[in-house]
C-alpha positions in Angstrom: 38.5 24.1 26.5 40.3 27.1 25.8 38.1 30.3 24.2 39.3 32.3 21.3 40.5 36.0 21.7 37.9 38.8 21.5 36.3 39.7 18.4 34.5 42.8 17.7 30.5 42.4 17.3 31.1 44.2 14.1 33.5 41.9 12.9 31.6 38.6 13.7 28.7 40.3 11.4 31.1 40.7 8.9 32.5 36.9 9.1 29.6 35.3 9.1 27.5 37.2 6.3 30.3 37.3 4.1 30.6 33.6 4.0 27.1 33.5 2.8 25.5 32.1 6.2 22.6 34.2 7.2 21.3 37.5 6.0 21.2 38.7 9.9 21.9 36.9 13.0 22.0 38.4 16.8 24.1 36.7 19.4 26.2 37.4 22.7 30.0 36.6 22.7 31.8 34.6 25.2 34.2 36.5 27.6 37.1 36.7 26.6 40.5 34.4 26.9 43.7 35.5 25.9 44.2 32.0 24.5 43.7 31.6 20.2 41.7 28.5 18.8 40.3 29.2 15.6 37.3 28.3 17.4 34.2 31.0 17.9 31.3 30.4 20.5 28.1 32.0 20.2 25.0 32.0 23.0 21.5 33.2 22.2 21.8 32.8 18.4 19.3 34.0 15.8 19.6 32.8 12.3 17.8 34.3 9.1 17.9 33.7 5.7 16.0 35.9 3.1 15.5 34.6 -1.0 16.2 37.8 -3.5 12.5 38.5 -3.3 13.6 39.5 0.3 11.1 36.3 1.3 11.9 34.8 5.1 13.0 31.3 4.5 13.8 30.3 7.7 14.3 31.7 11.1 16.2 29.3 14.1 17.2 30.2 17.3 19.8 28.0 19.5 20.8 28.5 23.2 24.4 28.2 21.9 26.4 27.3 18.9 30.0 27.4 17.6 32.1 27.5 14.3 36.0 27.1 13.5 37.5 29.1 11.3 38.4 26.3 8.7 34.3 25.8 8.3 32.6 28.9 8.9 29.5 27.9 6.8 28.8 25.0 9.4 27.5 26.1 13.0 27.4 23.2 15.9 24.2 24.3 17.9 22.5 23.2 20.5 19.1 23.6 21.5 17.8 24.0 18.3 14.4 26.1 17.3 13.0 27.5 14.5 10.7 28.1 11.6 10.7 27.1 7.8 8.6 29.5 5.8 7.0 29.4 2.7 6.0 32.2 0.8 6.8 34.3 4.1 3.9 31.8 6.0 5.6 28.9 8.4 5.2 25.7 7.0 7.1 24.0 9.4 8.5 24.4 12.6 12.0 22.3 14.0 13.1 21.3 17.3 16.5 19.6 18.1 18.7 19.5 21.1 22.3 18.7 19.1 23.2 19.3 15.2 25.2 20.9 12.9 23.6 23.5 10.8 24.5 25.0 7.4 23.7 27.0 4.5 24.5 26.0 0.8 23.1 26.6 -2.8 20.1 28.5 -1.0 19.5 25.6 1.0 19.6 25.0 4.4 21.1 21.6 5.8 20.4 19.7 9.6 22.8 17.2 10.3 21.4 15.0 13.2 18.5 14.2 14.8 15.6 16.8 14.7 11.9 16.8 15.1 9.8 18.4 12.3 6.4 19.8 12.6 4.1 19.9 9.9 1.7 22.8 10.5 -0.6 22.2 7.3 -1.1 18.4 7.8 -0.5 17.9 11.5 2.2 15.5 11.6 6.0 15.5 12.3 9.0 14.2 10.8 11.4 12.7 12.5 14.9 12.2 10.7 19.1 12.3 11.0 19.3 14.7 7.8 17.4 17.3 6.8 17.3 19.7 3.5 14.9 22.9 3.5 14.9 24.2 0.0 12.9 27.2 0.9 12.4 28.5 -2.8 10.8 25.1 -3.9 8.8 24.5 -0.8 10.4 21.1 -0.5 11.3 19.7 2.9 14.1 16.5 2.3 14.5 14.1 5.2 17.0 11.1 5.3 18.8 8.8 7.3 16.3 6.7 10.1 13.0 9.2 9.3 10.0 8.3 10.2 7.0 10.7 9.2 3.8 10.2 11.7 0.6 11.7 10.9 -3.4 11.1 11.8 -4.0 9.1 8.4 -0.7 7.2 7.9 3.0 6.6 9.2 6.0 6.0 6.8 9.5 4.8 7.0 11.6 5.1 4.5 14.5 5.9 3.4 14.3 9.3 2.0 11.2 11.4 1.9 10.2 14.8 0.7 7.6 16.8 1.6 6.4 19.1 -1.2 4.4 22.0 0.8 3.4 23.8 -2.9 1.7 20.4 -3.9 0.3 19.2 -0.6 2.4 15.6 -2.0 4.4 13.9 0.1 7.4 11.2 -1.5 9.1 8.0 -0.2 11.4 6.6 -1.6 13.5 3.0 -1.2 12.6 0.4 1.7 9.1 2.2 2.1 7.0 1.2 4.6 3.4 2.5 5.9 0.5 1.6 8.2 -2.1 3.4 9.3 -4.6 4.0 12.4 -7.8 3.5 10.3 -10.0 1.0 12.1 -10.1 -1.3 8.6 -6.5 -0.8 7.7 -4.7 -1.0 11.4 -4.0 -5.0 11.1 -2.3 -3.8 7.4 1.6 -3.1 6.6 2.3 -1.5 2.4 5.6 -1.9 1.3 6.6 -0.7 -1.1 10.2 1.1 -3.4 8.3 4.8 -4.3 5.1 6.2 -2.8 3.5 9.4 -3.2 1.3 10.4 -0.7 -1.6 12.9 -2.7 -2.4 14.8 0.8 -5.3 17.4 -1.2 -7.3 13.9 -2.0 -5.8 11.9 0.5 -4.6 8.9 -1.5 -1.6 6.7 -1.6 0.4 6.0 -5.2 2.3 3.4 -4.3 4.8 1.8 -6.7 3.5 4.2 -9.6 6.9 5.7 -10.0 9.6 3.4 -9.5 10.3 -0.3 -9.6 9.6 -2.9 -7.1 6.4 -3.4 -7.0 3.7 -3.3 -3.7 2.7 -5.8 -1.2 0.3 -5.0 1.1 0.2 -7.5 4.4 -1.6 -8.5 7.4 0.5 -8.3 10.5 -1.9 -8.9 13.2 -5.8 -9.7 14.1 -7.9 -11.7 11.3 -6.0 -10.6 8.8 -2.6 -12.2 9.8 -1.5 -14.5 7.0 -3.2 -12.0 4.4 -0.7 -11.1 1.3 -1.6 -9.0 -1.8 1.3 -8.3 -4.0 1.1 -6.0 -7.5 3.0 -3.6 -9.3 1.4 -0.2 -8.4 -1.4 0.3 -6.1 -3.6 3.1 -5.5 -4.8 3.5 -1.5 -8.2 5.8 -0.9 -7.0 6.3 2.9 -11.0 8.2 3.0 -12.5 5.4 1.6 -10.5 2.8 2.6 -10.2 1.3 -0.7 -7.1 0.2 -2.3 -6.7 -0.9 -6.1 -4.4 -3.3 -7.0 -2.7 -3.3 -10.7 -0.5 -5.3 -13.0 0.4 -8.6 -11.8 -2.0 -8.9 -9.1 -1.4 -11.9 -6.6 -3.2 -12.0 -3.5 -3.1 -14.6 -0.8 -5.9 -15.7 1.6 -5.4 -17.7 4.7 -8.9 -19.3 5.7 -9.3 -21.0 3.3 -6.2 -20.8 1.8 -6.5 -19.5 -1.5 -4.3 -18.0 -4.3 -6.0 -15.3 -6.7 -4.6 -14.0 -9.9 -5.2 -11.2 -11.9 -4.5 -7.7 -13.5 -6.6 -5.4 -11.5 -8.4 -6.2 -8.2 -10.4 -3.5 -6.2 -10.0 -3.9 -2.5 -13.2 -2.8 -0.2 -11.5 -3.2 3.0 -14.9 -2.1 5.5 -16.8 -4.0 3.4 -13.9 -7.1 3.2 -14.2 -7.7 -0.3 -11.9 -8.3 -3.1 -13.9 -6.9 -6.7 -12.7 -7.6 -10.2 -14.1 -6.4 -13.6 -11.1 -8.2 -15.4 -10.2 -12.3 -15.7 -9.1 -13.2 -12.7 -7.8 -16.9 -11.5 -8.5 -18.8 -8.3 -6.3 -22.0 -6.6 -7.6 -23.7 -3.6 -4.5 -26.3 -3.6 -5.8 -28.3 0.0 -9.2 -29.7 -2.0 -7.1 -29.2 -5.7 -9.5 -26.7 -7.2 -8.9 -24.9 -9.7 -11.3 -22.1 -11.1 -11.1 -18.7 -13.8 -13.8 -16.4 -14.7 -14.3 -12.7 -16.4 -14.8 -11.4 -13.4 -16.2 -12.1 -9.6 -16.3 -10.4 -6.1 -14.6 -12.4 -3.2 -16.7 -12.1 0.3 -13.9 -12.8 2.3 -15.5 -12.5 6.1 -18.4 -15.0 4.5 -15.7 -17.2 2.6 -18.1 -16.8 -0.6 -17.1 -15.8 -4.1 -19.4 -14.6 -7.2 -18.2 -15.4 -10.4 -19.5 -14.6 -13.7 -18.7 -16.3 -16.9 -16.9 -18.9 -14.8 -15.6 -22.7 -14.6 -14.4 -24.6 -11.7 -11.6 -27.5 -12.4 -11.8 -29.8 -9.0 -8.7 -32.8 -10.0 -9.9 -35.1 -7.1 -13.4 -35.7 -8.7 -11.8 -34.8 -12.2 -15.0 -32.8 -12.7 -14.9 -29.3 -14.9 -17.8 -27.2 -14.4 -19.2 -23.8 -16.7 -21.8 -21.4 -16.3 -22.8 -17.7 -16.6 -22.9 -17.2 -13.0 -21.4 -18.6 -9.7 -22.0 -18.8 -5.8 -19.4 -20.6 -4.0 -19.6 -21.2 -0.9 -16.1 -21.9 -0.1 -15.8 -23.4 3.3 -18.7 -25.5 2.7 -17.0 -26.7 -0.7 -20.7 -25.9 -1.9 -21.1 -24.0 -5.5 -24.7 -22.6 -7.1 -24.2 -22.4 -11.0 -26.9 -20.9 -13.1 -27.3 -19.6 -16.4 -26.5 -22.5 -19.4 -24.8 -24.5 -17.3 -22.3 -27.8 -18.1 -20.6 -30.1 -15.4 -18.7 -32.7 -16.9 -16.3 -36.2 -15.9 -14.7 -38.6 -18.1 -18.0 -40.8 -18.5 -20.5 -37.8 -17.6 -21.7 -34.9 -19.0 -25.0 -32.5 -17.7 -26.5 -29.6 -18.7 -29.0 -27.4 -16.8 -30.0 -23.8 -16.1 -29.4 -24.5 -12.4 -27.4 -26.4 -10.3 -26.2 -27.1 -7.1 -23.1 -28.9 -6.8 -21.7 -30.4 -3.4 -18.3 -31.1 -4.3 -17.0 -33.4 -2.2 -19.7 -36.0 -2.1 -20.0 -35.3 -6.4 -23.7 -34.6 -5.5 -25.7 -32.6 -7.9 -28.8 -31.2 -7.9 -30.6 -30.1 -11.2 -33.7 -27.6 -12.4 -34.4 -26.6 -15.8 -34.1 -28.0 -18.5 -31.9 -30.7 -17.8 -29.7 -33.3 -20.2 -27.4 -36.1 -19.1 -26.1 -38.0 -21.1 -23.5 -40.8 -20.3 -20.9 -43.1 -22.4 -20.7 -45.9 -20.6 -23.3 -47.9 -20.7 -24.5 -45.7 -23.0 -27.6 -42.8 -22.2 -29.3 -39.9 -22.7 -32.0 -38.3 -20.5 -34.0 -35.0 -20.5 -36.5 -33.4 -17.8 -36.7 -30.8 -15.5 -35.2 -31.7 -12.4 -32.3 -34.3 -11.4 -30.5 -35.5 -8.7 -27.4 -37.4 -8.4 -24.2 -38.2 -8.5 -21.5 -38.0 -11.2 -18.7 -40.3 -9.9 -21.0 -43.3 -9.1 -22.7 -42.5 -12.8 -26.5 -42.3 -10.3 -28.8 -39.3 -11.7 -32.8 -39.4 -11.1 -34.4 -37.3 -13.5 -37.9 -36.1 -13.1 -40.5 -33.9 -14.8 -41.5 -34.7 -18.5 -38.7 -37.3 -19.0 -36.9 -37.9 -22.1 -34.9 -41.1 -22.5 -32.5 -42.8 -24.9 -30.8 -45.9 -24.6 -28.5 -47.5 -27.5 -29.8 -50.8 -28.5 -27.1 -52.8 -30.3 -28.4 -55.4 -32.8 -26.7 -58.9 -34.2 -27.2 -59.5 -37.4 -27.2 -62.7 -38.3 
């Protein structure tokens, strides 16, 4: 390619820094060609830019770069180095190999693909477009960014990270994991997150629409699903809450849970709730609500409280203060004023044992059954039986009544 005719170092200052480029910049020029372009080459380039405080901004370095004289504002450089300061301190450092470079508003723009280092937080950033907005502290990658740090990575696609706030912002088709030995198996997605880097927590879905589903991708947790409207991730603890709308999905056992707030104890595996919450196990058609419960998901066990379990098969309903259900098992522990009750049924206890399957029940404490047909009424202290065949042995201090039905003559 032909080089353009000999400038004057003086004048190249002058051409440059009267467009508004760079406060200072120090390069060698090419030799010269008698041939004119309206192209300019530059080798060993220094770039600077200063704020009206006379704070650095930035400071980049390329092997070599080059401008036309339609576009002076934009440099094409190559090899790309350099330093994004904050408050005269470097926040960041860049590396590239190919991009266009240039200044605008007080910002600086990247156009193509550069590595970003994150001094503060010891990650990088890996995008097609960057935006340094030096004054504000604000670092604005688009276009195929990925952002890779010790605690999380994200995709998305645009991102800011705010260096004054120690906050870091995805936005649109967001996507994180992280290395954490209880959260590795897990993929959040998610349309806004903010990254809180001071406490190291995750917002996600707190400022924009969309929602947040959290899923398991691999290991025991494949099949997992937990979908709400915002979500708040502890990445130190490891503990994510789950708000508005809350659905989660469990594969073994399959079960659906419903609810407005659930509190997610990922070390511990356990799903917490101090709101109503609803249960579905559709394969044995149970159905189940209560004020609140904690799900043991590594023991498939739940612990209700204020509870009732709906199972359609036996056409059973069953109440009480407090539940243990021992899901695989299809096993429940009530206690507390407890009812169980089917069409011709009905028992009351302060403990039970209920083997759902088999409609076996076993009672203690102050027990009543009572039946409608043939008609009955029992009391004692412990029972055994079962519902569906209408069976119940009833023991300690008995109680009977039978209906007698007279003819009168």
């Amino acid at each position: 390619m032909p080089l353009p005719r000999p400038f004057l170092p003086l004048c190249l200052v002058l051409a440059l820094t009267g467009c508004g480029w760079v406060d200072q910049w120090v390069g060698e020029e090419p030799s010269p060609e008698p041939e004119i372009t309206g192209e300019v080459k530059l080798q060993n380039l220094t770039l600077r830019q200063t704020n009206e405080k006379g704070e650095l901004l930035w400071f980049l370095q390329a092997a070599g770069a080059r401008y036309r004289d339609d576009d002076r504002q934009q440099l094409e450089i190559q090899n790309l180095t350099g330093e994004l300061k904050a408050e005269g301190k470097t926040a960041y450092k860049v590396h590239a190999k190919a991009v266009n470079v240039r200044q605008r508003d007080g910002q600086l723009w990247i156009e193509g693909r550069t590595t970003v280092t994150d001094l503060q937080q010891k990650g990088t950033i890996v995008a097609e477009q960057l935006v340094w907005q030096g004054d504000r502290r604000v670092l604005i990658a688009q276009k195929n960014l990925q952002a890779r740090y010790p605690q999380v990575t994200i995709t998305a696609q645009r991102l800011e990270a705010d260096n004054q706030r120690q906050e870091l912002r995805a936005l649109n088709a967001v996507q994180v994991t992280s290395p954490a030995r209880d959260a590795k198996d897990l993929r959040l997605n998610t349309e806004s997150l903010v990254w809180q880097q001071q406490p190291n927590r995750l917002l996600a879905g707190v400022r924009g629409q969309g929602g947040v589903t959290v899923v398991g991708v691999a290991g025991d947790r494949q099949g997992q699903r937990l979908q709400a409207q915002r979500a708040i991730w502890s990445i130190r603890d490891q503990v994510v809450i789950l708000e508005g709308g809350v659905q989660v999905q469990l594969p073994n056992p399959a079960l659906r849970i419903e609810g407005e707030t659930v509190r997610w104890l990922m070390p511990q595996q356990q799903l917490m709730s101090d709101r109503p919450l609803r249960v579905q196990y559709p394969s044995q058609g149970i159905q189940g609500q209560a004020n609140r419960g904690v799900f043991l998901i590594a023991e498939n066990r739940a612990v209700f409280d204020n509870a009732q379990i709906k199972s359609q098969p036996q056409q059973a309903h069953l109440r009480a203060q407090r539940l243990n259900w021992w899901i695989s098992q299809a096993r429940v522990e009530a206690s507390g004023q407890v009812e169980i009750q089917r069409p011709n049924a009905h028992l009351r206890t302060a403990q039970l044992i209920w083997r759902i399957p088999q409609q076996e029940v076993e009672a203690q404490g102050g027990v009543f059954y009572r039946q409608s047909n043939p008609r009955l009424q029992v009391q004692g202290e412990r029972a055994k039986g079962w519902l569906d065949r209408q069976e119940v042995i009833v023991n300690g201090r008995v109680q009977s009544k039978v209906a007698v039905q007279l003819r009168l003559p």
